[in-house]
C-alpha positions as CSV (number, residue, x, y, z in Angstrom):
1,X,0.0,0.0,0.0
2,X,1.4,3.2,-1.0
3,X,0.4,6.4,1.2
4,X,2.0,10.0,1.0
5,X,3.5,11.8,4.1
6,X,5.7,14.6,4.8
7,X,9.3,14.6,6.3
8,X,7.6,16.8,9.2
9,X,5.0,14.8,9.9
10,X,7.2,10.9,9.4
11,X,9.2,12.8,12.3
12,X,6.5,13.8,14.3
13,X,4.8,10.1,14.3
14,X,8.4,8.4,14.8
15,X,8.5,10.5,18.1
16,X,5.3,9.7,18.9
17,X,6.0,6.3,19.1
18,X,5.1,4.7,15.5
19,X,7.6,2.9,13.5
20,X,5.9,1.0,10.5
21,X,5.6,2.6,7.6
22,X,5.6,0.0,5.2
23,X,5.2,1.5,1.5
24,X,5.1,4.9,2.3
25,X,6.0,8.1,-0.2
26,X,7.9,10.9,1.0
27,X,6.2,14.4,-0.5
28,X,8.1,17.0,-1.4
29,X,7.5,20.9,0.3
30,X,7.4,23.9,-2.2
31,X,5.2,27.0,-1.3
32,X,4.5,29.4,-3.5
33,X,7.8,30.6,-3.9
34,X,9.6,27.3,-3.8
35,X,10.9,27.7,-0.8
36,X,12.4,24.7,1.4
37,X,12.7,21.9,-1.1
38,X,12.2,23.6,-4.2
39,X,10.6,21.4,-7.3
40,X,13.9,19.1,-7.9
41,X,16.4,19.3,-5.6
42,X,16.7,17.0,-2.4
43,X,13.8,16.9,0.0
44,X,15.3,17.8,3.3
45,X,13.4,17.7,7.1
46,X,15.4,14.2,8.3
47,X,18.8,14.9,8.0
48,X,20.6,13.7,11.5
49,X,17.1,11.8,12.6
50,X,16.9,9.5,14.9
51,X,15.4,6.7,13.0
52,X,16.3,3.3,14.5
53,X,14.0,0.7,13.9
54,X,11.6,2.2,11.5
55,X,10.3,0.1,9.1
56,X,10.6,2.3,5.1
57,X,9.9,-1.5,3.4
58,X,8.9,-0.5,-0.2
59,X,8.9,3.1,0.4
60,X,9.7,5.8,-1.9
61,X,12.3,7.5,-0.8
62,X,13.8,9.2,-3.9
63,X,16.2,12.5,-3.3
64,X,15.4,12.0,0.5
65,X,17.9,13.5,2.3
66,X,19.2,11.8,5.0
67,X,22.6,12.3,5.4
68,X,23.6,12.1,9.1
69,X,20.8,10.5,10.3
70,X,20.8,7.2,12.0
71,X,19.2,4.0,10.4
72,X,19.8,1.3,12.8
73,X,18.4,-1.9,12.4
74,X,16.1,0.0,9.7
75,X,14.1,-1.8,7.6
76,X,14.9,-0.8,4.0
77,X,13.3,-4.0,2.0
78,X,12.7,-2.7,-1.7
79,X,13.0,1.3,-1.0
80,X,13.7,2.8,-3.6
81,X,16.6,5.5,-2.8
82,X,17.5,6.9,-6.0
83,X,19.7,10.1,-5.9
84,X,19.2,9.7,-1.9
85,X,21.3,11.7,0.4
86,X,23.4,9.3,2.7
87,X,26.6,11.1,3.4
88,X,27.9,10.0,7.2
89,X,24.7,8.1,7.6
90,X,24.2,5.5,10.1
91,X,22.6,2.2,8.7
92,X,24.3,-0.6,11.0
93,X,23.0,-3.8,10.6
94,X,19.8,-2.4,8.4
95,X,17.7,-4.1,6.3
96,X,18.9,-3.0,2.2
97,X,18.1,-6.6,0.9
98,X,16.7,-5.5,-3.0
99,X,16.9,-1.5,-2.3
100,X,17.4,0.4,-5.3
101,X,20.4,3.0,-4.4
102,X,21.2,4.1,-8.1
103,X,23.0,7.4,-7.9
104,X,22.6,7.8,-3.9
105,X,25.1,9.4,-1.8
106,X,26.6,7.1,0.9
107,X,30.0,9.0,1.3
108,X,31.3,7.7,4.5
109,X,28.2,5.9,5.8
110,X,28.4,3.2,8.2
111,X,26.8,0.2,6.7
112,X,28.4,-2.6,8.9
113,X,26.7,-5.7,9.5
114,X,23.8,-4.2,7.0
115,X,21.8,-6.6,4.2
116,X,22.8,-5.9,0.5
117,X,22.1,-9.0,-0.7
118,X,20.3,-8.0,-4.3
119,X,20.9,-4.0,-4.0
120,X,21.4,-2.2,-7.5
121,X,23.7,0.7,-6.7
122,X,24.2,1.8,-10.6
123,X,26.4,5.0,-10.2
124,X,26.3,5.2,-6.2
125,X,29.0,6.6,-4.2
126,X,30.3,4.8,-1.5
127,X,33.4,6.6,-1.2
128,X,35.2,6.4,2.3
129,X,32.3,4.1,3.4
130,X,32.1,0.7,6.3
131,X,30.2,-1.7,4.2
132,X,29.9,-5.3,4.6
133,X,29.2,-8.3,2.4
134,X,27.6,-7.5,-1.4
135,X,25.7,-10.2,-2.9
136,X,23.7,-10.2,-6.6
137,X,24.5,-6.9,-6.4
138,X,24.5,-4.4,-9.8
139,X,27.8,-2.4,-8.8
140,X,27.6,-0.7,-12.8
141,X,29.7,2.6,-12.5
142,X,29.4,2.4,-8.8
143,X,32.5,4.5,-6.9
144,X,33.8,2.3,-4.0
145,X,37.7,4.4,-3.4
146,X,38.6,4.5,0.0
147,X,35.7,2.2,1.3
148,X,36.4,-0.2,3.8
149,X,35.5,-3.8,5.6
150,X,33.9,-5.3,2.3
151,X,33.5,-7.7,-0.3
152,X,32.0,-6.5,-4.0
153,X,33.7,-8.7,-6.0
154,X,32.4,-11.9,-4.7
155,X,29.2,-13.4,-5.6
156,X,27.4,-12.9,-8.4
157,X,28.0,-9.2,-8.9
158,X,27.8,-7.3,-11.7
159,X,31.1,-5.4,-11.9
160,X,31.4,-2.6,-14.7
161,X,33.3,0.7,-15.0
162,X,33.2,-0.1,-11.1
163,X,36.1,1.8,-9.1
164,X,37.2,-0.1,-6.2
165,X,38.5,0.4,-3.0
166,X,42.3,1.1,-4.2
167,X,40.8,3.8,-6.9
168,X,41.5,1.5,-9.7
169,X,38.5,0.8,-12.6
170,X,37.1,-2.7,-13.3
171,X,36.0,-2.0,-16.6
172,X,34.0,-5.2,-17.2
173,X,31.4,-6.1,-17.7
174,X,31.4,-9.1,-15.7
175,X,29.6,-11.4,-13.0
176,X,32.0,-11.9,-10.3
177,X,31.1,-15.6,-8.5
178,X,33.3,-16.7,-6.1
């Protein structure tokens, strides 16, 4: 089930004490002037939010910014997170297994013990990033320089014009199984 809800008010019924919601869509803010979110940049309101625990299975979360925000134990099942904002963000042990990341942010996130099995993270950034284990993953163009703690080429993933920890290019394309 897809519903629509603001960043303010996601916020304000996390604090209250709710944590499911299970295919929701984040709506952007723009006044008459365009003011806060504008009509196509990032839509901002949950940068550095406590967020542990929430359950965003299936949820649209494109240009979401959440960059600083912490995602512990999150369920992420299927979001889609397309051109999402996850610089320095928390996601320990979270849920990712079949989230769409293409072109999201995750500069220097902390995504230790989290579940990619399945993730397609065409053209992410996971520069200076904790990542664990990657598994059917679609790496295409993805930017993994300076990350640490991980395995991409292992298992079935799709490795092309990949950069890798060391800064060098696996120009592919390949399935890596090992």
């Amino acid at each position: 089930m897809v519903w629509k809800i603001t960043t303010d008010e996601l916020l304000a019924r996390y604090n209250a004490g709710e944590r499911d919601f299970a295919g929701v869509e984040i709506l952007r803010i723009v006044g008459e002037i365009g003011e806060r979110d504008g009509v196509d940049g990032q839509i901002t309101g949950l940068e550095g939010a406590e967020l542990r625990g929430i359950n965003l299975r299936g949820a649209n979360l494109e240009k979401l910014n959440l960059s600083g925000a912490d995602l512990t134990e999150a369920d992420l099942f299927g979001a889609y997170l397309g051109e999402a904002g996850l610089v320095k963000t928390i996601l320990r042990n979270t849920n990712l297994f079949s989230a769409n990341l293409t072109n999201a942010r995750l500069q220097c996130a902390d995504l230790t013990g989290a579940d990619m099995r399945h993730v397609k993270a065409v053209d992410a950034s996971f520069i200076g990033a904790k990542i664990g284990y990657l598994e059917r993953a679609d790496l295409t163009q993805a930017n993994f320089q300076g990350a640490v703690g991980m395995l991409i080429n292992g298992h079935f993933n799709v490795i092309w014009g990949t950069t890798m920890p060391d800064g060098s290019v696996e120009t592919g394309p390949y399935c890596i199984w090992k």
